[in-house]
C-alpha positions in Angstrom: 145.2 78.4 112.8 148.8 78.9 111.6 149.1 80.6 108.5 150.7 79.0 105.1 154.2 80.6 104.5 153.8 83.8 102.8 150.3 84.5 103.8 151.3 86.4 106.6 152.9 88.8 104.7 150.3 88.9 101.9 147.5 89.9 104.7 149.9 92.5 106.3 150.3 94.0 103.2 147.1 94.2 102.4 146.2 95.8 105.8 148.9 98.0 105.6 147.0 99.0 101.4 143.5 99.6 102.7 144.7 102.0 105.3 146.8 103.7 102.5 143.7 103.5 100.4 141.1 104.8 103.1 143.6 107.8 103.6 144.3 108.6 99.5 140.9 108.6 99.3 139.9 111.0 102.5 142.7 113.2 102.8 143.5 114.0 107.1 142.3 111.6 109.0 142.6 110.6 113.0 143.0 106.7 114.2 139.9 106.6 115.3 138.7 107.5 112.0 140.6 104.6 110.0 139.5 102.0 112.9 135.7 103.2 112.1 136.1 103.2 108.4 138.6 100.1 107.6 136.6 97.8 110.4 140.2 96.6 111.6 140.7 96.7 115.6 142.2 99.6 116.9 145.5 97.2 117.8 145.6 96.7 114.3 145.0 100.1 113.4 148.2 101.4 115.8 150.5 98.9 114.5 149.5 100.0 110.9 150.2 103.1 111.4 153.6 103.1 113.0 154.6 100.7 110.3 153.2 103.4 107.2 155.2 106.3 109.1 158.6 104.4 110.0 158.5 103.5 106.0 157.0 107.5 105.5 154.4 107.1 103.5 152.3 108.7 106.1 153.0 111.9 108.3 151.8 113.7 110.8 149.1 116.6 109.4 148.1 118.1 112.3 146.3 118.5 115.6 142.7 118.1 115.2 139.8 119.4 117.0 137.9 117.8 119.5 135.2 119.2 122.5 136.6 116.6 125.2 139.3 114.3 126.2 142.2 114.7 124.1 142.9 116.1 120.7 142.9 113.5 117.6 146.6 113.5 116.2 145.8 113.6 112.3 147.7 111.6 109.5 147.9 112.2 105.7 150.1 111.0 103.3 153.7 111.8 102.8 154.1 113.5 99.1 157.5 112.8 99.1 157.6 108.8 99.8 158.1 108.2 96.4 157.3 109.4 92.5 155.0 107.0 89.9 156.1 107.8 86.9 153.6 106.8 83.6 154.3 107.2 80.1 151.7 107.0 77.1 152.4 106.7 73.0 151.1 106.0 69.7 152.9 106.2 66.1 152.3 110.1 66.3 152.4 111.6 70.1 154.6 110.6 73.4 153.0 112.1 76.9 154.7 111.5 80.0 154.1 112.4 84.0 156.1 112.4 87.4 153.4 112.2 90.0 154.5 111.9 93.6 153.0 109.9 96.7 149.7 111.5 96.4 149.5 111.7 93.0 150.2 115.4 91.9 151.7 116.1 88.9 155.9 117.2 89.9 156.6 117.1 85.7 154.6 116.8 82.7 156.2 116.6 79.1 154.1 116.2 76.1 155.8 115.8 72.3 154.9 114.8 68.7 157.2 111.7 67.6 159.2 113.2 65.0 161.9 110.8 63.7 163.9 109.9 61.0 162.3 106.1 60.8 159.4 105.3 62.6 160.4 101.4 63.9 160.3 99.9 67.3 163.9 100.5 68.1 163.4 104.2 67.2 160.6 104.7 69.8 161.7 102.8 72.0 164.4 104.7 72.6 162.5 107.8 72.7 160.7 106.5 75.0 163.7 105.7 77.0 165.1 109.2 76.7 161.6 110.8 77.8 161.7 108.6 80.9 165.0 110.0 82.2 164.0 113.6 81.3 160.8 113.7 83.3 162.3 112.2 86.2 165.4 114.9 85.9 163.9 117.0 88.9 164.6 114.7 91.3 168.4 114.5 90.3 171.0 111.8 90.2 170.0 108.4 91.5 166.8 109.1 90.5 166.0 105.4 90.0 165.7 105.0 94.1 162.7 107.0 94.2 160.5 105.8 91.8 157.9 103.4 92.8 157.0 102.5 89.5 156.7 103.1 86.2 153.4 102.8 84.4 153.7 102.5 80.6 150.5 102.9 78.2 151.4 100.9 74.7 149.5 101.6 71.7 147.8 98.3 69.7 147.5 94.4 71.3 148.9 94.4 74.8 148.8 91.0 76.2 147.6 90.4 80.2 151.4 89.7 81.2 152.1 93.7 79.6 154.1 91.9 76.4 153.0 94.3 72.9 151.7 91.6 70.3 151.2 94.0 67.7 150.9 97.7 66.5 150.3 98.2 62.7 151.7 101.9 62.8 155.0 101.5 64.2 157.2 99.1 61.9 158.4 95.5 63.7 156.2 96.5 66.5 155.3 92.6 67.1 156.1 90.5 70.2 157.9 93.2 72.5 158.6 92.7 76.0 158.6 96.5 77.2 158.1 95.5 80.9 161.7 93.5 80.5 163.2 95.8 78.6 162.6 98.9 80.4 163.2 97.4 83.8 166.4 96.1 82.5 167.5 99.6 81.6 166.2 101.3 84.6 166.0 98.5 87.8 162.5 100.1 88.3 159.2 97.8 88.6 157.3 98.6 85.3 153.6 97.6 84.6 152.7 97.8 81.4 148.7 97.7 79.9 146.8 99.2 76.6 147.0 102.7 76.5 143.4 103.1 76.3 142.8 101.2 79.0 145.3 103.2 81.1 143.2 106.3 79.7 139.7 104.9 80.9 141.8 104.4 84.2 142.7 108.4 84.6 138.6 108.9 83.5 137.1 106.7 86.8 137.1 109.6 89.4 135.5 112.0 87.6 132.8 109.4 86.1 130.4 109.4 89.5 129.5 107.0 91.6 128.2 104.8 89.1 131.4 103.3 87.4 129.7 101.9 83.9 131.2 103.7 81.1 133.2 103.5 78.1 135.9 105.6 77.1 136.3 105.9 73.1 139.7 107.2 71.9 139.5 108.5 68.3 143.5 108.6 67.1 145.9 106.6 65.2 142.9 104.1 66.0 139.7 103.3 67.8 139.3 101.5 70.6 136.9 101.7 74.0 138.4 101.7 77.3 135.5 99.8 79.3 134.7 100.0 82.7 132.3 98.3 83.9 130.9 97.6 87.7 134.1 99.9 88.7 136.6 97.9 87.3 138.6 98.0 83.7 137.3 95.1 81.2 140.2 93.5 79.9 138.8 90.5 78.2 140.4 86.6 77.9 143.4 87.9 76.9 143.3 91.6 77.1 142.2 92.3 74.0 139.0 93.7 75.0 137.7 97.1 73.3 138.9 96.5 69.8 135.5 98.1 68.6 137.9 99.9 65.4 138.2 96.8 63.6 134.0 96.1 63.4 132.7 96.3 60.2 130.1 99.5 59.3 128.1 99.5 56.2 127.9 100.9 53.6 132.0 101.2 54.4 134.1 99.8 51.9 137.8 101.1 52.3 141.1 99.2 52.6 141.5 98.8 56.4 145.4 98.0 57.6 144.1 95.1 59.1 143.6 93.6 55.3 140.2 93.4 56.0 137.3 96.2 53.9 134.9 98.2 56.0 136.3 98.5 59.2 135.1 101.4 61.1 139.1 102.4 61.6 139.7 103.0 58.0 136.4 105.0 57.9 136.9 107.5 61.0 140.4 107.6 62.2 143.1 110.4 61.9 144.8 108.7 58.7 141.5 107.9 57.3 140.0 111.3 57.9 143.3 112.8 56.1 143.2 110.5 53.5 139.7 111.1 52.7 140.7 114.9 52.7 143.9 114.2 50.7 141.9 112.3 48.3 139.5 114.9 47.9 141.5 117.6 47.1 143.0 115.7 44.3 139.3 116.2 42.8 139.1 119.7 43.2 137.1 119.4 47.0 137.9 120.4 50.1 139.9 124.0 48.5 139.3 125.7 52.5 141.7 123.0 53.9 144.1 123.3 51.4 144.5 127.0 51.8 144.5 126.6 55.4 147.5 123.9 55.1 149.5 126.3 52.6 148.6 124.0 49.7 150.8 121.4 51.6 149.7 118.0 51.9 151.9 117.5 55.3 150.2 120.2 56.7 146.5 118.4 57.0 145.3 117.7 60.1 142.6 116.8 62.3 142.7 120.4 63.9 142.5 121.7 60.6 139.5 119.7 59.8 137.6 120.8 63.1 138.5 124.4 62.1 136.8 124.3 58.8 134.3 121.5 60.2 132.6 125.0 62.3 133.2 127.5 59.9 130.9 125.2 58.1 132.4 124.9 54.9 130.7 122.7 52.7 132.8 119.8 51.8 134.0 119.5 55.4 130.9 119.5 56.3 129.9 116.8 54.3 133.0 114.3 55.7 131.8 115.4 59.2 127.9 114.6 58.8 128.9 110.7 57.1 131.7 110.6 60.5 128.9 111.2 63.0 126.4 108.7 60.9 129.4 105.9 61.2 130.0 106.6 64.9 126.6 107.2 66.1 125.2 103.9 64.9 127.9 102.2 66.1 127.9 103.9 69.8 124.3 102.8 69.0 125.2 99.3 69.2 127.3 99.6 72.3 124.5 101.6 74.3 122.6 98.8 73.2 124.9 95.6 74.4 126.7 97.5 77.5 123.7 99.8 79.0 126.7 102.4 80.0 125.8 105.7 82.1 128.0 107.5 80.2 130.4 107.4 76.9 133.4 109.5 76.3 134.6 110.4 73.0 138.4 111.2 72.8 141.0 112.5 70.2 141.4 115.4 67.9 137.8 115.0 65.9 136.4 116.7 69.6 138.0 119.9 68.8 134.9 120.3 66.9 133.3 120.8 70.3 129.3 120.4 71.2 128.4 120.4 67.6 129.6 116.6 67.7 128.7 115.7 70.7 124.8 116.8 69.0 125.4 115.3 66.0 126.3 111.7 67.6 123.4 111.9 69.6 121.0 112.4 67.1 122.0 108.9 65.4 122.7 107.1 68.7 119.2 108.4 69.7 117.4 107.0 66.2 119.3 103.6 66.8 119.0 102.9 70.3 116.6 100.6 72.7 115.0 103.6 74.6 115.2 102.1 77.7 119.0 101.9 77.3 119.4 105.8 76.9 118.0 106.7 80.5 120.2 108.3 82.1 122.9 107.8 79.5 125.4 111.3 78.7 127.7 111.1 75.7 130.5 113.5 76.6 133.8 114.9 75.4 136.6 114.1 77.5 137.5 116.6 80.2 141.4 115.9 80.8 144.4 116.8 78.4 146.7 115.6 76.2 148.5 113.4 79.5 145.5 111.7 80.4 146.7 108.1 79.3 150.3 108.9 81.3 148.5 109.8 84.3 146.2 106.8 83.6 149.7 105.0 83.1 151.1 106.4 86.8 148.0 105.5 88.7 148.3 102.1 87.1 151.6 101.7 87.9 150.5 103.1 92.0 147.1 100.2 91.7 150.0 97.6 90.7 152.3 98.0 93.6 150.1 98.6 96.3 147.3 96.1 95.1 144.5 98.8 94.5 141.5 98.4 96.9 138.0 99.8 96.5 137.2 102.2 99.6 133.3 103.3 99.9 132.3 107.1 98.2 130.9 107.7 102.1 131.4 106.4 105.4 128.6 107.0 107.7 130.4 109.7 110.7 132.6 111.3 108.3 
């Protein structure tokens, strides 16, 4: 049967992505190997491969062992085939990454957003400028060996990548990043939710079974959910907006006009504001010698500090926090059945102590059934996470991500 135009191409390209797949995934690996483990006739498996090295995203390893006949020649990827470059922002931090073929770090570069206005056009150019400084190490003309560019965008990210709305960054409504950055760079850009792009850098370190949520505690709150293995995006990619439920007895001003949204109980501005507030009444006097009696200086970390050096008022804040975010990780245990939850953002400097504290409330509020097996922990990676999340996004994108088996039987 003759194939429709284009299909030819499609299915030789997808070929051509498992094998790159099966050898990300496995490291050095013969012919005979990739025949046994991509199921593809060894034909198939030849032509592949002298394909993948004439375009050099795979080279020769080595010269592998074998007790008869003739030695297996061994293939693994080529780091330098090409950089992925991802990027990652909210109203208060940029983090971006250079990450070549196989997905090591080359550059990192992590900075607070400190500018005279705050707007779209403002970050946007910042976010420009960051782009061309982490790429600097490979010198002029860098643009030729980028792959692509995977950017992480704060707020409502519609599923063509277009931002439909931020509430911290001022006119950040209807912008088409993709367009924009690939018209000042002439690089393929994929742009998705930065918390979805953080759940993404999370999946190989979650086990083999991929059910989890990822909750990111910032400018925000919203889950990153993966479930059966693969990011849940919703209709319209608006999945995960779990900051804007209402929590009771919550009453606060939320910036979504709205009263008694968990966001305006528990995030960064709230938690300051709460502080700020307090000190106005005489509370909180640790935090306010700790920020030199300078309302600028109040922080999150500063919070966490005094949080375990258990000073009263702090104290206080942090036990009605955990009582907000248990019951509502309650809720979730409840309606997903997750093996695991991750809590992300400045609130887990306070360490163990909140990982205990959760638990205690998740554990009064949950179906039993749904807490076997279920861990809450803190997030293991850095402050890059969501712009390597963004990189390996932008590497799933162009080479049409493929899920390859945790074991092959003779491996």
């Amino acid at each position: 049967m003759e194939l429709p135009v284009g299909m030819g191409e499609m299915k030789k390209a997808n070929t051509q992505n498992t094998i790159l797949a099966i050898i990300r995934k496995y490291g050095e690996l013969s012919k005979l190997d990739i025949k046994r483990m991509s199921k593809y006739s060894m034909s198939t498996v030849l032509s592949v491969i002298d394909e993948l090295e004439r375009c050099r995203y795979i080279r020769y390893s080595r010269t592998g062992k074998s007790s008869i006949g003739r030695k297996p020649t061994l293939y693994t990827l080529n780091a330098q085939a090409g950089y992925f470059i991802g990027v990652e922002f909210s109203a208060e931090e940029i983090h971006c990454v250079l990450l070549d073929f196989t997905l090591k770090p080359v550059n990192a570069h992590s900075d607070v957003i400190d500018l005279p206005e705050i707007n779209a056009q403002s970050v946007i150019g910042l976010v420009c400028d960051q782009i061309r400084g982490i790429a600097a190490p490979l010198g002029a003309g860098w643009q030729k060996q980028i792959i692509g560019l995977g950017v992480g965008s704060p707020g409502y990210v519609d599923e063509q990548g277009k931002s439909l709305y931020y509430a911290y960054i001022r006119d950040w409504a209807d912008i088409d990043l993709k367009t924009v950055l690939e018209k000042e760079f002439h690089i393929p850009v994929h742009v998705d939710n930065n918390i979805n792009l953080l759940a993404l850098a999370h999946k190989d370190v979650s086990g083999k079974d991929q059910n989890f949520l990822l909750l990111s505690i910032r400018t925000g709150i919203r889950f990153g959910c993966v479930l059966n293995n693969s990011i849940y995006r919703g209709t319209r990619n608006l999945s995960g907006e779990i900051g804007h439920t209402t929590v009771y007895p919550g009453s606060r001003q939320c910036r979504c006009g709205r009263k008694g949204c968990l966001e305006s109980e528990i995030s960064n501005y709230a938690v300051m504001d709460k502080i700020t507030e307090g000190i106005s009444y005489g509370r909180f006097t640790h935090i306010w010698e700790m920020a030199g009696q300078q309302t600028r200086n109040i922080t999150i970390s500063l919070f966490a500090r005094s949080v375990l050096a258990g000073h009263r008022d702090s104290m206080e804040l942090f036990d009605e926090i955990c009582s907000y975010l248990g019951g509502m990780l309650a809720q979730s245990v409840n309606l997903f059945n997750p093996s695991l939850i991750y809590l992300r953002g400045p609130l887990t400097e306070v360490g163990s102590l909140l990982v205990d504290k959760v638990n205690e409330v998740i554990a009064r509020h949950s179906y039993s059934a749904s807490l076997e097996g279920f861990e809450l922990r803190l997030s293991p990676f850095g402050v890059d996470a969501g712009a390597i999340g963004a990189a390996y996004y932008a590497m799933d994108r162009e080479f049409q991500f493929v899920s390859i088996p945790d074991s092959v039987p003779g491996l």
